[in-house]
C-alpha positions in Angstrom: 36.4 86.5 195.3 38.8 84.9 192.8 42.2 85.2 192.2 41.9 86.1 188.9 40.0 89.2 190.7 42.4 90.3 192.7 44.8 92.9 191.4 48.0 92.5 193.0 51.8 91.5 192.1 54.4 89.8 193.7 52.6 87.1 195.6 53.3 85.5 198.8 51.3 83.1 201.1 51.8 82.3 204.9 49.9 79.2 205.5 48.9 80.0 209.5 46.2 77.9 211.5 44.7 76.6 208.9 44.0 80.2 207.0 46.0 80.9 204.1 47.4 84.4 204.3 48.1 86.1 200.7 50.1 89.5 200.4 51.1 91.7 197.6 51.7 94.7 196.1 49.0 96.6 195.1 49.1 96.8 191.2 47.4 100.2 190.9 49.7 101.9 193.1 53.5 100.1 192.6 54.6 102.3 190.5 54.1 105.6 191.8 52.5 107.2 195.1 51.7 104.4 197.4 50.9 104.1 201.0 49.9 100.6 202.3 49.9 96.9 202.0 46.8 94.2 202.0 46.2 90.9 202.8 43.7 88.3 201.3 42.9 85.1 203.3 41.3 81.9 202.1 40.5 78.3 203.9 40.9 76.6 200.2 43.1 78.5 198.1 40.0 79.1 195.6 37.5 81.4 197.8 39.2 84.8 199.4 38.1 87.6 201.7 39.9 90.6 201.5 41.6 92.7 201.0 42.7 93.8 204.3 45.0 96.3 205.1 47.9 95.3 207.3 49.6 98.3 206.6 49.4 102.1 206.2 51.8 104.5 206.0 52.5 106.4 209.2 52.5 110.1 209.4 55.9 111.4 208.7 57.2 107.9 207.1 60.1 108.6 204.6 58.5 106.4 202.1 55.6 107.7 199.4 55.9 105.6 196.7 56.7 101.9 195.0 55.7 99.7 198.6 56.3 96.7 196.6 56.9 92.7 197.3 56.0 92.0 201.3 56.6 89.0 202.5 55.1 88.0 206.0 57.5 85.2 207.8 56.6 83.7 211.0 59.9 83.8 213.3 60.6 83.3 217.3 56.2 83.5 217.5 56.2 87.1 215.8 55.3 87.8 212.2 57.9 90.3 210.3 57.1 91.3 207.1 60.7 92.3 204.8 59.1 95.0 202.4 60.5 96.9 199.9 59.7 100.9 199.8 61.0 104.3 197.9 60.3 108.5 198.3 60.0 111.2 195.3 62.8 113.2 197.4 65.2 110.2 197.9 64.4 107.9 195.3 66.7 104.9 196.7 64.4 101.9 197.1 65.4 99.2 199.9 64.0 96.6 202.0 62.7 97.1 205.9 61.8 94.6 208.3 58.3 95.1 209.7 56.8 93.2 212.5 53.2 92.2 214.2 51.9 90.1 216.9 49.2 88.8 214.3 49.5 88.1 210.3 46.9 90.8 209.7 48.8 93.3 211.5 48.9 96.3 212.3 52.6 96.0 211.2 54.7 98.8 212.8 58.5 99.6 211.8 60.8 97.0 213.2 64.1 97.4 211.8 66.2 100.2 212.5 65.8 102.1 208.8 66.5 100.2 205.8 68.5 96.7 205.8 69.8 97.1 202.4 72.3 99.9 202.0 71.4 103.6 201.8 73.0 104.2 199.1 72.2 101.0 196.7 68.9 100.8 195.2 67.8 97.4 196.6 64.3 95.0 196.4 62.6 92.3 197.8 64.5 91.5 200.3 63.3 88.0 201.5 64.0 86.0 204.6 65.8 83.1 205.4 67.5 81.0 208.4 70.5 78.5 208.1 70.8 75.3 209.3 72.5 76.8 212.4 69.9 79.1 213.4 71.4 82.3 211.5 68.9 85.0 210.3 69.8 86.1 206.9 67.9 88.7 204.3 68.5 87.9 200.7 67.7 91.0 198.5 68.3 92.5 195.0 70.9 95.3 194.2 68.9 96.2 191.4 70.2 97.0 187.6 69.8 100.7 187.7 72.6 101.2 189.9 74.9 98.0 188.3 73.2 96.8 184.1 73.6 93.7 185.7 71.8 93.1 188.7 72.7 91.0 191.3 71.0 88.7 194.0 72.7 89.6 197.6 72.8 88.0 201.2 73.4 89.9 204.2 73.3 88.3 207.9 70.8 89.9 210.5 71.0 90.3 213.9 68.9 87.8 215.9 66.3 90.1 216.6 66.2 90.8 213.3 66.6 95.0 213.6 70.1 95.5 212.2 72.6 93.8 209.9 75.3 91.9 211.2 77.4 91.5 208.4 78.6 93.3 204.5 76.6 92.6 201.7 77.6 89.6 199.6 77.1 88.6 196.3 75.4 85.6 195.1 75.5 86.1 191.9 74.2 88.3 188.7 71.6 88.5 186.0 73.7 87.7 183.3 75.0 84.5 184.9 71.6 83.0 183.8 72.6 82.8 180.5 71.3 81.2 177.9 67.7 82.0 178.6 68.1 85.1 180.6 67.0 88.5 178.3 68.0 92.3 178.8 65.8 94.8 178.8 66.4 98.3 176.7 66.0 101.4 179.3 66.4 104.9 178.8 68.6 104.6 181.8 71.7 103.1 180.1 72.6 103.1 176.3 73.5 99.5 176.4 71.3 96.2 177.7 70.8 96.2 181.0 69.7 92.4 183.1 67.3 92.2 185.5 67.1 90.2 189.2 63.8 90.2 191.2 61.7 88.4 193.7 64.4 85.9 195.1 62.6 83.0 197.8 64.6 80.4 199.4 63.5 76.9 199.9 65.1 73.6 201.1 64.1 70.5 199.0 63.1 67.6 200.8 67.0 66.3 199.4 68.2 68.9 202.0 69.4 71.1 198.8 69.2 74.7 199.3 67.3 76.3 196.3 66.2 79.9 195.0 63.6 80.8 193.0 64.0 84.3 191.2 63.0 86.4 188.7 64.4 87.9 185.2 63.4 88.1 181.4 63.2 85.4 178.3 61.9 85.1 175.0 58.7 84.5 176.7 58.9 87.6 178.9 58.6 87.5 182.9 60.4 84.2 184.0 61.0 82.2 187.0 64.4 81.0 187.3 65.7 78.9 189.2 69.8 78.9 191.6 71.0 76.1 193.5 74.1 76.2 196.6 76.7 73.5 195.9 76.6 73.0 200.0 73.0 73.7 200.8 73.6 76.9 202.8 73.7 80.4 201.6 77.3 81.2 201.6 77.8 78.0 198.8 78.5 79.0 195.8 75.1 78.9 193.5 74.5 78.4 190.3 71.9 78.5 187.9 69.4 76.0 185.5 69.8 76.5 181.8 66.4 76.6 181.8 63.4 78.9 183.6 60.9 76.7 185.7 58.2 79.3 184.2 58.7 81.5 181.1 55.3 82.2 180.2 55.2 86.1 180.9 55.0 85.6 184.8 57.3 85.4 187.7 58.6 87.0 191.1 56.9 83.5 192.7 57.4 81.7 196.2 56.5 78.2 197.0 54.4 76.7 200.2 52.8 73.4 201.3 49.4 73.3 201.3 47.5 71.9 204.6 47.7 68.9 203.1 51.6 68.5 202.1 51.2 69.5 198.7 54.3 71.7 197.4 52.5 74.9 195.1 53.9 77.9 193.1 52.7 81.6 193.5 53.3 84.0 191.0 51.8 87.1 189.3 51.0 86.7 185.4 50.9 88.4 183.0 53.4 91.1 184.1 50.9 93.6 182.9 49.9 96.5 184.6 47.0 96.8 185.5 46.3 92.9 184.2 48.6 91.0 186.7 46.8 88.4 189.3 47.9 85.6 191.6 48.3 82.0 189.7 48.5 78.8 191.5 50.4 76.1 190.2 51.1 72.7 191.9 54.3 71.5 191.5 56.4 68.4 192.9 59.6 67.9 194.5 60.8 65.8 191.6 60.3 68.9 189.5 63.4 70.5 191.1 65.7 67.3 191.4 69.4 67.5 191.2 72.2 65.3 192.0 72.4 67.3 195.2 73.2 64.9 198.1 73.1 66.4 201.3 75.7 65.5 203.9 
């Protein structure tokens, strides 16, 4: 199949062995009663197989609905998958660490309950590893608890079960001003700004980026933060302009077998419309005046 025939959101591709592995959340089911994740794998990034279940929701599992965003990272020759899941009684969302001996699973429950905090409704938590070997999770506390939703870091233990460490903030919605939108929602009487999908990568500069995603005038957008110090506890800041504003978004970049740099994303952010889109992209693309030291 194509990727304009498969039906999922929230793209992200482990390139393993020379098999690219594609995950997603399944459009039909993110946002009610859910109960699994799939995988699609290609050799060229234009054929796929799939989709493959790597997941299914274990009897008794808290979680029933909105399995959204899973991310599969290889780490220490295991592959954990940081996935973000919900239940009609609790209705808190928030990220859990999965893990497999093999990127089509079966993934089991590997983190002990939810990373993010029980009481925050949290997403797409994604993962990332400092220069010193730390383990981190960087998530969204999402607008319905704050208007203004923020993109959070929180350090994990090294076998990646527990937290180590409080929340911290990296920085909110609004901060993207000028292109950032707000949404209306019956939620909250005034405009509310949205954070999703963040996804860490270090430029060949040795800068510390993060793509993300919010609203513009052109709907679903990819955004763009950088660290001043090219680590995660910098202080970040964000482009006055979206890398991708054309009503798509929540992306993640990867090399190719053959060293080239490409961009995921879902588009349009349509339900029940929304596929995977490849875009190849170059390190100049992102260029700063970022100097590492």
């Amino acid at each position: 199949m194509k990727l304009e025939d498969i039906n999922i959101r929230d793209p992200f591709v482990l390139p393993f062995h020379n098999v690219y592995y594609m995950y997603g959340t399944r459009a039909k089911t993110c946002w009610g009663p859910a109960d699994g994740f799939d995988c699609y794998t290609s050799s060229d990034l234009q054929n796929w197989d799939g989709p493959f279940e790597v997941f299914h929701r274990p009897e008794g599992f808290w979680a029933d609905k909105n399995y959204w965003a899973p991310e599969v990272h290889l780490y220490n020759n295991m592959f954990y998958m940081f996935a973000t899941f919900n239940s009609e009684a609790l209705n808190k969302k928030g990220t859990m660490i999965l893990a497999s001996d093999k990127p089509l699973g079966p993934f089991h429950m590997h983190s002990e309950g939810k990373i993010t905090p029980e009481e925050w409704n949290c997403l797409d938590g994604t993962f990332y590893v400092s220069k010193c070997g730390k383990p981190y999770m960087v998530f969204c506390h999402e607008w319905v608890d704050l208007g203004d939703g923020e993109i959070c870091s929180v350090e994990l233990s090294l076998d990646l079960k527990r937290t180590v460490s409080k929340p911290v903030t990296l920085f909110q919605a609004s901060h993207a001003k000028p292109w950032v939108r707000s949404i209306s929602h019956r939620l909250w009487n005034t405009p509310v700004f949205v954070t999703d999908g963040p996804f860490l990568h270090r430029l060949e500069s040795g800068e510390l980026i993060m793509l993300w995603a919010s609203f513009s005038d052109g709907g679903y957008a990819e955004g763009i933060a950088r660290s001043d110090n090219g680590e995660i506890d910098g202080n970040w800041t964000i482009d006055q302009t979206p890398l991708f504003d054309r009503d798509g978004g929540h992306g993640m970049l990867f090399k190719t077998f053959d060293g080239k740099l490409t961009l995921i994303l879902h588009q349009p952010n349509e339900t029940p419309l929304e596929h995977p889109v490849l875009i190849p992209v170059s390190e100049g693309l992102f260029a700063s005046s970022f100097t590492s030291s």
